[in-house]
N, C-alpha and C positions, 0 to 999 in steps of 0.2 A: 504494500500500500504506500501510497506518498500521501505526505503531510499540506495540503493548502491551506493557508491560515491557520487555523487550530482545528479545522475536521480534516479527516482522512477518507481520499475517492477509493471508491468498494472496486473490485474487479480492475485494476492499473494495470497488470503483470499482462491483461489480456487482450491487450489492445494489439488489435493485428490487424493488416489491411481490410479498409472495408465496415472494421466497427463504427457504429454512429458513436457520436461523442456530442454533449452539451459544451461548447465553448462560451467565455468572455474574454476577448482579449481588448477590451478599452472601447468598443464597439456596439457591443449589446452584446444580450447573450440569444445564441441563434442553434439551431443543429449544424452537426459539418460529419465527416466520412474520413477518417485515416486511410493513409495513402499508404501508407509503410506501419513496419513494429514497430512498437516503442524498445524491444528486445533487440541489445547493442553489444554484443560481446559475451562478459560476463555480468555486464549490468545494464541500466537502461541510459535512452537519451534523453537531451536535456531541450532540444527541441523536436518536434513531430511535423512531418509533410503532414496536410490535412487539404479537404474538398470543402470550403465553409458554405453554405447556403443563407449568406447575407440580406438575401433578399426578401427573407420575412421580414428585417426590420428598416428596408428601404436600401439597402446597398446593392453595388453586384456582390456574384456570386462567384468567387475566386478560388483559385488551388493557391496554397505558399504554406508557408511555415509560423505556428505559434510554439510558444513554451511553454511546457504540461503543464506549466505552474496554474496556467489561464483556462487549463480544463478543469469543466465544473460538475460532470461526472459522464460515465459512461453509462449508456443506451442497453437496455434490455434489445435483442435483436426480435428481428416482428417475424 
């Protein structure tokens, strides 16, 4: 698990291309799509490729890079 602020996101270890993900990165918070693991070696990364879907809160909808810090948890898959 990793730690954002004083809670800790459920399921982190399992973020694998394709998981939906709740993001905020200074933007609102919106759904987005990992591009890539968060599994780096023998430990993880410190930023994530991700597919954000900005455009619920008015933005476009971009591929790039946020810091897990700014993930605000992972998606149950449908």
């Amino acid at each position: 698990m990793i730690v954002r602020g004083s809670k800790m996101i459920d399921k982190f270890e399992t973020i694998k291309k394709g998981t939906p993900l709740r993001v905020n990165n200074g933007i609102g918070e919106c759904n987005a799509y990992a591009m890539e693991s968060i599994k780096q070696g023998r430990g993880f990364k410190n930023t994530l490729l991700i597919d954000i879907k900005a455009s619920e809160i008015g933005f476009y909808d971009e591929i790039g890079s946020i810091y897990v810090k700014d993930i605000v948890r992972v998606k149950e898959e449908a």
